[in-house]
VOGU-3710 file (C-alpha; in Angstrom, 3 decimals, decimal comma):
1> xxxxxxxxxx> 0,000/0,000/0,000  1,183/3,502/-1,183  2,130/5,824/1,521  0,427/9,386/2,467  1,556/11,784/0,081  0,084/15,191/-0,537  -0,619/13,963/-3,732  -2,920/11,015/-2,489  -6,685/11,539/-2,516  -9,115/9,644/-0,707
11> xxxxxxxxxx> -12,631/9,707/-2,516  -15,544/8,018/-0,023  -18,541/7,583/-1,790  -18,406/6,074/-5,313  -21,730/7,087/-6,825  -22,481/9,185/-9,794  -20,889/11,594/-8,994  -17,932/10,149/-6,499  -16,755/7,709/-9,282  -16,202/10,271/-12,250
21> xxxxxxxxxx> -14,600/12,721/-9,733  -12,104/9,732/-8,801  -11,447/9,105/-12,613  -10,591/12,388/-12,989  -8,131/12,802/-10,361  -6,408/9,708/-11,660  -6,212/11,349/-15,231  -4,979/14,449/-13,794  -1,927/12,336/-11,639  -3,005/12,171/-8,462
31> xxxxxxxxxx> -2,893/9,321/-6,652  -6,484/7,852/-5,531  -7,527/6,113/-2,855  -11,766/5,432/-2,420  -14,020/3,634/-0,233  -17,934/2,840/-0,858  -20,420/1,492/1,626  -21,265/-1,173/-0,763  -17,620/-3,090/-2,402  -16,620/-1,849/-5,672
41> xxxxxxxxxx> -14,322/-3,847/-8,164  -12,206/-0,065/-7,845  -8,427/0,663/-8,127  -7,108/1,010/-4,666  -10,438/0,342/-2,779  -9,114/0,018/0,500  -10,901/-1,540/4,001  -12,661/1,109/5,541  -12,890/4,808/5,622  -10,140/5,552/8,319
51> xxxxxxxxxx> -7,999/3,896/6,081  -8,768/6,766/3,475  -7,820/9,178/5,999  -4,428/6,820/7,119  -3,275/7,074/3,132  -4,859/10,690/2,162  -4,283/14,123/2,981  -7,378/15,461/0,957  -10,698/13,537/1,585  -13,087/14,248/-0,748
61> xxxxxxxxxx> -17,022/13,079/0,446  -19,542/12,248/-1,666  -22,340/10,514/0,075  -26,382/10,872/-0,065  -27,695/12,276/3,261  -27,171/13,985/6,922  -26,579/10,754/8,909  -23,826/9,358/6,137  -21,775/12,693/6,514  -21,436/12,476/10,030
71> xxxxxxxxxx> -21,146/8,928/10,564  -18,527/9,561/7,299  -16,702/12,216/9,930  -17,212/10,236/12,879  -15,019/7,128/11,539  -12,202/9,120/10,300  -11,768/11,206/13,458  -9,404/9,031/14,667  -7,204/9,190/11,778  -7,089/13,092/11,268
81> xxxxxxxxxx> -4,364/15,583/11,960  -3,470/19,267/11,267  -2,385/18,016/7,194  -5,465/16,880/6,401  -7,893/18,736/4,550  -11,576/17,357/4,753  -14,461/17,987/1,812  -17,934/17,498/2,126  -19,258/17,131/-1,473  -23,296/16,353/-0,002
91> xxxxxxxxxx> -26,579/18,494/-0,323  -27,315/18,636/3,844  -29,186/20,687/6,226  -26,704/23,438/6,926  -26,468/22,601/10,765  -25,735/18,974/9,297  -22,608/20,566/7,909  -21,570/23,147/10,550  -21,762/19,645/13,073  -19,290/17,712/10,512
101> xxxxxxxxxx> -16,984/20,610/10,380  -16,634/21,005/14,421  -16,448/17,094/14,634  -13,332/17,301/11,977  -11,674/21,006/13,135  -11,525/19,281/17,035  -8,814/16,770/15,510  -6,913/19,856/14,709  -7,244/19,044/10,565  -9,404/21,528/8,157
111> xxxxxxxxxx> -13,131/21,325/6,449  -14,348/22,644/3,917  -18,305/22,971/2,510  -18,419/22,308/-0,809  -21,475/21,172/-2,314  -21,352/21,097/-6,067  -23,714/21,691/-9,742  -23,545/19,259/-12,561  -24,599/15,615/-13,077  -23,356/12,802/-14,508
121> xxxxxxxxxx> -22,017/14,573/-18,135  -20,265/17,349/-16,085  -18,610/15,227/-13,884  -17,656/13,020/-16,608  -15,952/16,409/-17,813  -14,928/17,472/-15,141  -16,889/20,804/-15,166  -18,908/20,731/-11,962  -18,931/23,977/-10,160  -17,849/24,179/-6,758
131> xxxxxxxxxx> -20,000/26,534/-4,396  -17,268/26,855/-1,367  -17,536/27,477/2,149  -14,534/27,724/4,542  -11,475/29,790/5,058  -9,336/30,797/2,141  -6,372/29,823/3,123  -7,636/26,028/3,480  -9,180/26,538/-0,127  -5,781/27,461/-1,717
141> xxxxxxxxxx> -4,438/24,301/-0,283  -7,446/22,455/-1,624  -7,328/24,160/-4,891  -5,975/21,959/-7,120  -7,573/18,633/-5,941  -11,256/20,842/-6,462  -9,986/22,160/-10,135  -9,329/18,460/-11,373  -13,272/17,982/-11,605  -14,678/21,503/-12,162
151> xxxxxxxxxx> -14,870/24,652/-14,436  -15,439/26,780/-11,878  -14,751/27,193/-8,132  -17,189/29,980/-6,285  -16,491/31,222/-2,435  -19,630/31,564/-0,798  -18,739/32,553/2,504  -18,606/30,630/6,227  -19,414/26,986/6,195  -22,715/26,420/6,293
161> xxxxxxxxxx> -23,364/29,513/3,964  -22,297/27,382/0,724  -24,784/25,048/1,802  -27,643/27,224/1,920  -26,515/28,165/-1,943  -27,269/24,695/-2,892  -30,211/24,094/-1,396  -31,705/27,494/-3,129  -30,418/26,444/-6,340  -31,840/23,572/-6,467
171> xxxxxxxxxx> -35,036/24,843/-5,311  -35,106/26,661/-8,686  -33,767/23,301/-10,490  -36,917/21,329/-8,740  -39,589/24,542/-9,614  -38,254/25,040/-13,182  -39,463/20,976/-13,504  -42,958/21,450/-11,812  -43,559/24,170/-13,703  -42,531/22,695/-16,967
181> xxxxxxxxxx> -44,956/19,417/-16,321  -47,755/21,388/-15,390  -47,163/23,326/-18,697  -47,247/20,076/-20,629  -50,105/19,378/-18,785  -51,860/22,629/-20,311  -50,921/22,086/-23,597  -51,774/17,981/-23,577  -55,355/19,281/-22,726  -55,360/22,260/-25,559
191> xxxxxxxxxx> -54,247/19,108/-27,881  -51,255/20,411/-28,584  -48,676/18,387/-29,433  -45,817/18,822/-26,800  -43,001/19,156/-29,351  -44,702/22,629/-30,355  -44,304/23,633/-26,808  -40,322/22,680/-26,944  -39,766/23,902/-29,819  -41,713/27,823/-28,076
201> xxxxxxxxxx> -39,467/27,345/-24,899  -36,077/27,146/-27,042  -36,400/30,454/-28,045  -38,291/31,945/-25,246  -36,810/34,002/-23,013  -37,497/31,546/-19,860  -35,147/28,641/-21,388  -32,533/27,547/-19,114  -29,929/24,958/-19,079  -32,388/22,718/-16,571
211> xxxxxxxxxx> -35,321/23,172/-19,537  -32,919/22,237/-22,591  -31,873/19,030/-20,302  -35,206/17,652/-19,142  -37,699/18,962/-21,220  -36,919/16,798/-24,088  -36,685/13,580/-21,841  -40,186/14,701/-19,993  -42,154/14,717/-23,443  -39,908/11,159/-24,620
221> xxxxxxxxxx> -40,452/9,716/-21,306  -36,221/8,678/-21,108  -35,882/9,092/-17,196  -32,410/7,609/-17,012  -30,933/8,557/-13,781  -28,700/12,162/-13,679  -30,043/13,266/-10,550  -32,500/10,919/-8,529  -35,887/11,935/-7,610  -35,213/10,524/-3,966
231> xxxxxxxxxx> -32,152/12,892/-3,181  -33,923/15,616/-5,162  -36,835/14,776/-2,458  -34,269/15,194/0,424  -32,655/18,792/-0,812  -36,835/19,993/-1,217  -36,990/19,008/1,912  -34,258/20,796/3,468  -35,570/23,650/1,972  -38,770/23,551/2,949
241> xxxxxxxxxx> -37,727/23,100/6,762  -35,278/25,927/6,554  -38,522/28,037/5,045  -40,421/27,297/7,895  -37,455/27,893/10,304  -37,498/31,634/9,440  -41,321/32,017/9,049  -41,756/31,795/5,336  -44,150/29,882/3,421  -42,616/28,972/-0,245
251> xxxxxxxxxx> -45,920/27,281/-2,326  -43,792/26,811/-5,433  -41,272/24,544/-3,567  -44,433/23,192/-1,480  -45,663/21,791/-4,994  -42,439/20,408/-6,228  -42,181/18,473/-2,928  -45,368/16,819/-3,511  -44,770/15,905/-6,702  -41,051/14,441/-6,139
261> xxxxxxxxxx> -43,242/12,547/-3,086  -45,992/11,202/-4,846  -43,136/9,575/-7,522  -41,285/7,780/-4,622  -44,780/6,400/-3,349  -44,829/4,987/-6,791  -41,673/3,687/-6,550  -39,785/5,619/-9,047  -37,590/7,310/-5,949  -34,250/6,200/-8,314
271> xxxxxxxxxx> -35,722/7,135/-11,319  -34,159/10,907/-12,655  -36,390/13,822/-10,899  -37,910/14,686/-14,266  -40,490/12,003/-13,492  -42,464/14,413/-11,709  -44,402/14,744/-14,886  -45,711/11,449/-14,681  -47,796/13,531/-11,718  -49,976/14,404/-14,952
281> xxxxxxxxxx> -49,203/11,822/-17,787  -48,953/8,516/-15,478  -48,390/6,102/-18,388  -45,793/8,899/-19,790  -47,173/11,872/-22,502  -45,903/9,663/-26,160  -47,155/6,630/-24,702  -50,649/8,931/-24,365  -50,431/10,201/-27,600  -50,269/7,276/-29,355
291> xx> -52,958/6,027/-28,110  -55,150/8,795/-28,913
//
């Protein structure tokens, strides 16, 4: 086993996401190290996660929820000192990620907040965008191991503070969807076909990057998974309880929720988010106009 080098990084979490942003680190030279909950056939998949730490001096985490970040933290305490530098890659309430940080800065070592945009093509790229919370000195040491997957780093502010930027972007990337199927949903009853309404959008001046994605794979019913409807449930979520934290009542949000909700019940929670449209065409909207 390769010794710690300040070229070794330790990836834990080797989903979508996780496993392109380890392929690219290996591309770029550095020397990888990863762990997943479930066994991967992975170069250098070591034993467990303290191991990671015991090998790396970056740790990069990419794992789905609140409880896996800080059980994540909690097993690599042990192994931390003041050289390592300790990423949290996850969409989580922002308390979530102000505990993980205290839990890793008591071991002396650094952590930053550093949630990220882009799926599965991005990261395949590697041009995610970083939103960053944390001190800038711990950034510049971080700097390179962050540029080897993205096109674009952005400080935010305190950790915690990057957080929140997530969660409200992704409030708009869950809206833009519920707005778009309840738009098919207007023009399916008009009898308008929906590739008139695609082709309106592309030059209207409402397109976005979201709409030019999913809009296309809404009306062809291809719901390959990007981004999952379950962990686009649990960042809807974390909105909506940070809404009603500070008094404020967001309906558009509210309706996205229920929608991502009602697909899980249905048990399309791994399915991409833009299912939500099946909350109006339930046997998908060519499938429907076939049969008409």
């Amino acid at each position: 086993m390769s010794r710690r080098t300040q070229k070794n990084v330790g990836i834990i979490g080797l989903g979508i996401i996780g496993s392109r942003v380890a392929e690219k680190l290996r591309g770029q030279g550095f020397h990888v190290f990863v762990w997943n909950r479930t066994p991967r056939p992975f170069p250098n998949f070591v034993g467990s996660r303290s191991e990671v730490a015991d090998l790396c001096d970056f740790i990069q985490i990419f794992v789905s929820d609140d409880g896996a970040l800080l059980e994540t933290v909690e097993h690599i305490k042990r192994s931390l000192k003041a050289h390592h530098v300790v990423m949290a890659h996850c969409t989580v309430a922002p308390h979530t990620m102000r505990a993980a940080a205290e839990i890793v800065q008591r071991k002396g070592a650094q952590f930053l907040d550093a949630p990220f945009t882009g799926s599965k093509v991005a990261a395949e790229k590697g041009e995610l965008v970083y939103y960053l919370g944390g001190d800038a000195a711990t950034f510049q040491r971080a700097r390179p191991v962050l540029e080897a997957s993205s096109k674009e780093i952005i400080e935010i502010g305190d950790i915690g503070h990057a957080t929140v930027i997530k969660v409200a972007t992704n409030m708009i990337t869950a809206t833009t969807v519920q707005a778009a199927a309840e738009a098919l949903a207007l023009v399916d009853s008009a009898g308008i076909p929906p590739e008139k309404f695609a082709a309106a959008m592309s030059g209207n001046g409402s397109q976005s990057a979201t709409l030019a994605m999913k809009l296309p794979n809404m009306i062809s019913g291809n719901f390959e998974q990007h981004f999952s409807t379950k962990n686009m449930l649990k960042d809807v979520q974390i909105a909506s309880r940070l809404a009603r934290s500070h008094g404020l009542n967001f309906g558009a949000t509210e309706a996205a929720r229920d929608s991502l909700r009602a697909e899980i019940d249905a048990g399309r929670g791994d399915f991409d988010y833009a299912s939500m449209v099946r909350i109006f065409f339930p046997d998908g909207i060519q499938k429907r106009a076939e049969t008409e």
